[in-house]
C-alpha positions as CSV (number, residue, x, y, z in Angstrom):
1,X,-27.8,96.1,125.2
2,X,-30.5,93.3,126.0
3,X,-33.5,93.3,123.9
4,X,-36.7,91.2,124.6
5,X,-39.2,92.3,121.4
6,X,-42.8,90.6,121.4
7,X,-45.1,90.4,118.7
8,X,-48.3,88.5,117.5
9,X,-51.0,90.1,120.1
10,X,-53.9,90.9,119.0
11,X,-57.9,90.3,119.5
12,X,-59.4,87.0,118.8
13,X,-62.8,85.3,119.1
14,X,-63.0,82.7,122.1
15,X,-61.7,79.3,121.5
16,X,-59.1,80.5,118.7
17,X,-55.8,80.7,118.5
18,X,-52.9,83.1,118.6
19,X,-48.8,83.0,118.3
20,X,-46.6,85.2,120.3
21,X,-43.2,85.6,119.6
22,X,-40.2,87.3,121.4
23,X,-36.8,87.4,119.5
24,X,-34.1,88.4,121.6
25,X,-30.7,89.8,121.2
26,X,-27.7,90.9,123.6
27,X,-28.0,87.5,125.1
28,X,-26.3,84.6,124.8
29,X,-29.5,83.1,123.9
30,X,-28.9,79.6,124.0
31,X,-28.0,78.8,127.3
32,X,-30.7,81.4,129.1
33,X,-34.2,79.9,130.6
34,X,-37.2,82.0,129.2
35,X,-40.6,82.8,129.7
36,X,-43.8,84.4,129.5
37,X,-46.0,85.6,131.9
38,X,-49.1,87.7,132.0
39,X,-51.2,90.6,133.8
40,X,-54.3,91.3,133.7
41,X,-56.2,94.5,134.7
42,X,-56.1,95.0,138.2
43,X,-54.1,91.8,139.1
44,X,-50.3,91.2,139.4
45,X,-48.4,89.5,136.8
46,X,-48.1,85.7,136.6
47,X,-46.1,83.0,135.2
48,X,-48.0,81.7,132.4
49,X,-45.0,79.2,130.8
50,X,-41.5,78.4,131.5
51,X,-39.1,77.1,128.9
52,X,-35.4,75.8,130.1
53,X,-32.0,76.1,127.7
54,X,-32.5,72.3,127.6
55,X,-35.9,72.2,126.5
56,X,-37.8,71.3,129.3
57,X,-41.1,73.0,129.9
58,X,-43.2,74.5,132.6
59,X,-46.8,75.5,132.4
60,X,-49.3,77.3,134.7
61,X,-52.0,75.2,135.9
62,X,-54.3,77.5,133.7
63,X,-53.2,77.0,130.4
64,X,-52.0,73.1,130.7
65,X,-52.9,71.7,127.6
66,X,-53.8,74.5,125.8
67,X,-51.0,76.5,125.7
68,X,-47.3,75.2,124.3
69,X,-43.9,77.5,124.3
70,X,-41.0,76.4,122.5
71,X,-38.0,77.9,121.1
72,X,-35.8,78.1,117.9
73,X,-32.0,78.7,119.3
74,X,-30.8,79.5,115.7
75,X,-33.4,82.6,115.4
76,X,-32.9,83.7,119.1
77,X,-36.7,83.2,119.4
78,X,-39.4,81.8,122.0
79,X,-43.2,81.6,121.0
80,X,-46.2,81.0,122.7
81,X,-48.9,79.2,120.7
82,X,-52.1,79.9,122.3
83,X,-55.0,78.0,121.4
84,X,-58.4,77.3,123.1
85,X,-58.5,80.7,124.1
86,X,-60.7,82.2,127.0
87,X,-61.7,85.6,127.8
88,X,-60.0,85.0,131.2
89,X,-56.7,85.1,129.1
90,X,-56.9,88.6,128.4
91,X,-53.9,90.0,129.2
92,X,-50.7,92.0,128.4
93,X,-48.0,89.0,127.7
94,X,-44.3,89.6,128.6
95,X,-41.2,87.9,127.8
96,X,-38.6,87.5,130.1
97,X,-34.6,86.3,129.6
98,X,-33.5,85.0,132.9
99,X,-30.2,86.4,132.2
100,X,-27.9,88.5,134.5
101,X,-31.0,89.9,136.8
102,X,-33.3,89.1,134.7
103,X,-35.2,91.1,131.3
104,X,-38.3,91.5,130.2
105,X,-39.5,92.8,127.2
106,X,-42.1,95.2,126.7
107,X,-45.4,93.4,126.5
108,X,-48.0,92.6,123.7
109,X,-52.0,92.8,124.5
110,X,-54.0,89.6,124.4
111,X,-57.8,90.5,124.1
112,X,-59.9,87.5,123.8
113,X,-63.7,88.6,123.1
114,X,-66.3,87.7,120.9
């Protein structure tokens, strides 16, 4: 049974920082692509960062150089350090395994406000 299980939401003040993490299990975790998207209110969900089983990276134009994902193969683990953040970034964050057809987990809110 694939499991995507995200964590570290929460509300913050603009221009802080926040770290969200999805640990993962019935995968073979190493060798699958991740990512995390978003969705806002009222809009559909979008890719906010891409990480390969190799490492390489993909970001949105939106969070470039604010926003880093990385992953820890040993704890079956992707985060998401946020930093700079806007109240445009608001949003429910989900993980997702591209694995088989593809998993996502179950989401964690984001709410930026002062």
């Amino acid at each position: 049974q694939v499991q995507l299980v995200e964590s570290g939401g929460g509300l913050v003040q603009p221009g802080g920082s926040l770290r969200l993490s999805c640990a993962a299990s019935g995968i073979i975790f190493s060798i699958t692509d991740m990512g995390w998207y978003r969705q806002a209110p009222g809009k559909q969900r979008e890719l906010v960062a891409t990480i390969t089983r190799g490492g390489s990276t993909n970001y949105a134009d939106f969070v470039k150089g604010r926003f880093i994902i990385s992953r820890d193969n040993a704890k079956k683990t992707v985060y998401l350090q946020m930093n700079s953040l806007k109240a445009e970034d608001t949003a429910v964050y989900y993980c997702n395994a591209k694995w088989s057809n593809g998993y996502w987990g179950q989401g964690t809110q984001v709410t930026v406000s002062s």
